[in-house]
N, C-alpha and C positions, 0 to 999 in steps of 0.2 A: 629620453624620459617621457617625451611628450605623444610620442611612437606608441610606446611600452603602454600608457596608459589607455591609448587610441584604440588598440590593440585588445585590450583586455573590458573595455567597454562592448565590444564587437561582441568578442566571446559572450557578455554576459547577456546581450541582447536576442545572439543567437539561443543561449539557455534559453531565456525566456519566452522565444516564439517557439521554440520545439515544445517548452514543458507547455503553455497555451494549449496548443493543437494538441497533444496528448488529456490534457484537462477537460476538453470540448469532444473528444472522441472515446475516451476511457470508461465503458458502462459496463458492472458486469458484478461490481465489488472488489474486492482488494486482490484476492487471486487473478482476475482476469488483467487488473491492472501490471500485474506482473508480467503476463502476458504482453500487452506492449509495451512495455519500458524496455524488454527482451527486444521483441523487434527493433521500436524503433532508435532507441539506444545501444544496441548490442548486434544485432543482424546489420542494417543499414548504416549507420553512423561507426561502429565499432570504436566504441567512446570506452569500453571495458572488453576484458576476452569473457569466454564462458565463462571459465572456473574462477576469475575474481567476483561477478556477477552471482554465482550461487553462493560463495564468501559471503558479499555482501548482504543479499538475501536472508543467509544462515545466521548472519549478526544480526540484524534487525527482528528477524523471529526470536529471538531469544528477548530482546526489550519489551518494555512495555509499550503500549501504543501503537497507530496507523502504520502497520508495517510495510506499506506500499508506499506509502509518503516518505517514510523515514530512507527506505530502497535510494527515493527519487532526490530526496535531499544528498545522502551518501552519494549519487552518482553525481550530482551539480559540484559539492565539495573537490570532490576528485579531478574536475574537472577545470575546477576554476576558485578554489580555495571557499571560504564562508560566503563570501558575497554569492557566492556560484550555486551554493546549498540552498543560500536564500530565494535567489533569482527562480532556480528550478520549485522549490515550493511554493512560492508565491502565483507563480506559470500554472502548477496543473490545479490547485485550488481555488484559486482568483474566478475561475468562470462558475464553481456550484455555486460556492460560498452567493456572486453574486444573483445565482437564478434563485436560489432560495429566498432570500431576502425579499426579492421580487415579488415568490410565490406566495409569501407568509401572508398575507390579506387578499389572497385569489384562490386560494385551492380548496374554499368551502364551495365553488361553485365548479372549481372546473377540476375531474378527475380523470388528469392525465396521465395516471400509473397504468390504467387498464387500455391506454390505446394501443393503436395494433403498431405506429413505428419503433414505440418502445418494445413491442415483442421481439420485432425486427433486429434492434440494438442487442436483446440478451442473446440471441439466436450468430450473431456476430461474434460478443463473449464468448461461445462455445466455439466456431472456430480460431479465434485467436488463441487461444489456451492451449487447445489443440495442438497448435502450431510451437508455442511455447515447449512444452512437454517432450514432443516428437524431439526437437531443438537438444533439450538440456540432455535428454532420457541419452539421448545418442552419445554426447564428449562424458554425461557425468558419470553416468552405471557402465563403463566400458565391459568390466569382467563379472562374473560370477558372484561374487560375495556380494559386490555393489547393489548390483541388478536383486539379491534376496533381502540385501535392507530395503531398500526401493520400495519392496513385495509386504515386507513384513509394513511397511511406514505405510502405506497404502492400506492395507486390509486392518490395522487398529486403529487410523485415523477416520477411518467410514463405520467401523463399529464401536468407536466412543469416543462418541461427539461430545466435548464439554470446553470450557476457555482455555484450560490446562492443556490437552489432548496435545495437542502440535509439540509444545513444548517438552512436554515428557520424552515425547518418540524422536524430536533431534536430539534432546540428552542422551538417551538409551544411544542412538545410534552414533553417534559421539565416540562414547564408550567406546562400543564396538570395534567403531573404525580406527582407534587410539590402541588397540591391541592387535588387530588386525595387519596394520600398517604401520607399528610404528617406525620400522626398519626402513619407510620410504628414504628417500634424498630428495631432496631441493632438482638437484638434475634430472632425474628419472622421471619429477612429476612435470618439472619442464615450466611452474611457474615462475616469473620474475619480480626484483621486490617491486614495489609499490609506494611512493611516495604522498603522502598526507599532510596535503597543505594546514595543518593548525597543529599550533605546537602544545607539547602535552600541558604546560602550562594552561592555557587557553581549555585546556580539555578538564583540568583539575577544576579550573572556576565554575565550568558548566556545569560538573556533575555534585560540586560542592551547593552549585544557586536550586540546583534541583529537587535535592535535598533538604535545604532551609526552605525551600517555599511551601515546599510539602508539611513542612512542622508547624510553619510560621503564618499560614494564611489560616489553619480551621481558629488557631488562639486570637489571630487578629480579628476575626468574623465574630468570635463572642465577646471580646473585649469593646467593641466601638461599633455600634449600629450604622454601619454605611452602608447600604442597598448593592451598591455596586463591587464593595470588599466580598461581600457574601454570595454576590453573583459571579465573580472570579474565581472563588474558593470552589464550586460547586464543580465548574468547569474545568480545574485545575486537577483536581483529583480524579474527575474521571478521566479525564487524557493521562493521568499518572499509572493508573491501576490496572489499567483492562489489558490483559493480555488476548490473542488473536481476533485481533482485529476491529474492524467496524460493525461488524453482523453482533458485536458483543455490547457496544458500548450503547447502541441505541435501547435494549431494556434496563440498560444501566442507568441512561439517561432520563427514560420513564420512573425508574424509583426515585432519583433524584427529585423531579421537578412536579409531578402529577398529584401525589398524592399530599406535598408542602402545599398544594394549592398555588405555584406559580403560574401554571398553567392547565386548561381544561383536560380532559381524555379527548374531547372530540378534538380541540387543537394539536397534541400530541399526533394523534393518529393521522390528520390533514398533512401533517410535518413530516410523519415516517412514509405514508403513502410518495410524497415528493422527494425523497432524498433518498427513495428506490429508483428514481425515475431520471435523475440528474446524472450527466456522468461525475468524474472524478470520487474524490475519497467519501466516504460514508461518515466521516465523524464530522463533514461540513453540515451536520444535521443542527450542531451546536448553533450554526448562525439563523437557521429558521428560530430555536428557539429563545435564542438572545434576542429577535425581532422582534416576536411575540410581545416577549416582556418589557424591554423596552426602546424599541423602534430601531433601525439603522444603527445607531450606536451598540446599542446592545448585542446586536448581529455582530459586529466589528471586535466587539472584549467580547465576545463567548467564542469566537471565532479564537482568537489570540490564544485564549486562556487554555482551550482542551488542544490547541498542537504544541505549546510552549515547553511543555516537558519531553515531547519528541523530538523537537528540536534540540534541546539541552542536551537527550541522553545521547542522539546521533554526535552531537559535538564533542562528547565526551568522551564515547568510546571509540572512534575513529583510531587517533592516533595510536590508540594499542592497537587497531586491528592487524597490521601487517606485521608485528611482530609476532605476534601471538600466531598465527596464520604459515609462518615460516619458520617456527621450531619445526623441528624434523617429529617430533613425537606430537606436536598440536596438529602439527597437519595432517598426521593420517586420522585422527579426530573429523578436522575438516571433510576430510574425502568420506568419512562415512555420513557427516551431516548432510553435503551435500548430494549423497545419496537421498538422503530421507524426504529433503527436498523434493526431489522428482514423486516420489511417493505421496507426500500432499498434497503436491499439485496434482497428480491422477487422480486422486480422494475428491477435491475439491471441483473436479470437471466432473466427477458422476454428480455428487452433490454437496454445495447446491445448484452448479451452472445446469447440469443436463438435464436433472430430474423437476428442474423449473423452468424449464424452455422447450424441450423436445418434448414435446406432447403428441404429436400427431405424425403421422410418414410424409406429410406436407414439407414439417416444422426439417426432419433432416434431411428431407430433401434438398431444402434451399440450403443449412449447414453444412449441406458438402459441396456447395454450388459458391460460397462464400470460403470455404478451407480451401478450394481449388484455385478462385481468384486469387486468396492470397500466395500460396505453398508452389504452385504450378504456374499461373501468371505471372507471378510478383507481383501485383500491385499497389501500392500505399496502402496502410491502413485505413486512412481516412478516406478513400474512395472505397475499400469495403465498405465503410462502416455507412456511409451515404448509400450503396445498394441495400445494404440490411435495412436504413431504414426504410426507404421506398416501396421493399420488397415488403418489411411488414406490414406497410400499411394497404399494397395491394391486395394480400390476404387476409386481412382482416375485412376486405370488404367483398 
């Protein structure tokens, strides 16, 4: 027993220095973080195969919320039951969440968004994506029809850009793949089942507490003047509602706060500039401005409050996921989702990764000097990501 525990301590410690070093190297926005949780999760470690990984992927795009976080949570779960969900989110968000906090009374002065090893950093994001793409594009579009939703999920997702967009084009392609395939087999596609550590029970209460908090925080906010009910509330909703992603929830976050007079536009803006600049998830933006308002703590419950529903709905749709996954009629659903997959993330390497980084024949110069180290060399991510930054701060000067 004492083994067993010893044992699963290890596991959870290893989660947590992998998600760490993921957390401290992850710059790019939520696509690029996909990017390595792919490698370093799924190439290197082989903690999941491809095709539960795009599964997994394909569930979380459909939720509300940090879909790169949720990914990383899903993959810690899988790995090592809740505490393992836990360990891995705490891992890759623990390092913004604390730089920001840090930055919240520094960055009227110091405007670290426009240095050049941060150019460096995005210039890395484009090859790791890269790599990612090349990756999935190969096991997940094998034939023909795949490879045209791919094409089609790619070309509507770069011509209509909105929070919706993603979502539509896995549903459509869903579809597709659900009449396309639905005659697959379980053998033919060669997945096997999947075990999910948290029983549906566990999943009922999460998506049940979800949902009441959602109802139950704006009535508590009017009913009894507490500073901090109403500063939960704020954050709780917008982590509940934003669908794709972080690039969404930050003007979401400026309606919220800016205009109630919580905080300034020039503060705001200090905030957004920094939580460009940080790696890991983009909705750690909430602890800059819980800081703002009021101090380290406030960073701590703003923090809490906008991933609290991610985590919920990750906990609550899990245990469905492999059933659902393994009807012979959901899964060829699946198999065209996970087409569509590949196709945002092609979308999402023109833009916003490419078309905000490769600016010059310098900038892809060095992108294919950093795709080469990683795809041809192998070398860890995080010694890429230590040449990207060096490299941009050489050319920047």
């Amino acid at each position: 027993m004492i083994a067993r525990g010893v044992e699963k301590f290890k596991l959870l410690i290893e989660i947590f220095i992998i998600a760490s070093k993921l957390g401290l190297t992850s710059f790019g926005g939520p696509i690029a973080h996909l990017g390595y949780f792919h490698e370093e999760y799924i190439r290197r470690r082989k903690w999941m195969d491809e095709k539960d990984y795009a599964d997994l992927v394909a569930l979380c795009q459909f939720l509300p919320g940090p879909a790169s976080s949720q990914v990383g949570i899903g993959i810690g779960v899988m790995r090592a039951g809740v505490l393992g969900g836990m360990f891995a989110f705490i891992g890759f968000t623990l390092p913004s969440v604390l730089a920001l906090i840090l930055f919240a009374s520094l960055l009227h002065t110091f405007t670290i968004e426009s240095a050049g090893w941060i150019h460096g950093l995005k210039l890395v994001a484009v090859a790791i994506v890269a790599h990612a793409v090349l990756g999935m594009a190969k096991n997940l579009t094998p034939d023909i029809q795949r490879r045209t939703i791919a094409l089609f999920s790619m070309v509507v997702t770069l011509l209509w850009q909105t929070a919706f967009s993603q979502v539509a084009v896995i549903l459509i392609a869903g579809i597709i793949g659900y009449f396309i395939y639905k005659q697959q087999t379980m053998d033919k596609d060669g997945s096997s089942p999947i075990y999910v550590p948290i029983s549906r029970r566990t999943a009922y209460v999460c998506l049940s507490l979800f949902f009441a908090l959602l109802i139950v925080l704006p009535i508590l906010r009017e009913s009894v003047s507490i500073h901090w009910i109403a500063l939960f509330d704020h954050f709780y909703r917008s982590g509940s509602l934003v669908f794709g992603g972080g690039h969404v929830v930050l003007p979401l976050l400026e309606r919220e706060f800016v205009p109630t007079g919580w905080l300034s536009t020039e503060e705001f803006l200090a905030g957004y500039g920094a939580t460009q600049a940080v790696p890991g998830p983009l909705f750690t933006f909430a602890a800059y401005i819980g800081t703002v308002i009021d101090g380290w703590q406030g960073g701590v419950l703003a923090t809490f409050a906008i991933f609290l529903p991610a985590i919920l709905l990750v906990f609550g749709a899990l245990p469905f996921w492999d059933s659902l996954r393994r009807n012979p009629k959901i899964k060829g659903a699946f198999m065209g989702v996970n087409a569509s997959v590949v196709g945002i993330l092609i979308s999402a390497l023109y833009d916003p990764i490419w078309t905000s980084t490769i600016l010059t024949p310098i900038d892809f110069a060095f992108a294919a000097v950093l795709f080469s180290l990683l795809v041809f060399w192998k070398l860890p991510p995080w010694i890429v990501v230590l040449t990207g930054a060096c490299g941009g701060t050489l050319l920047s000067l």
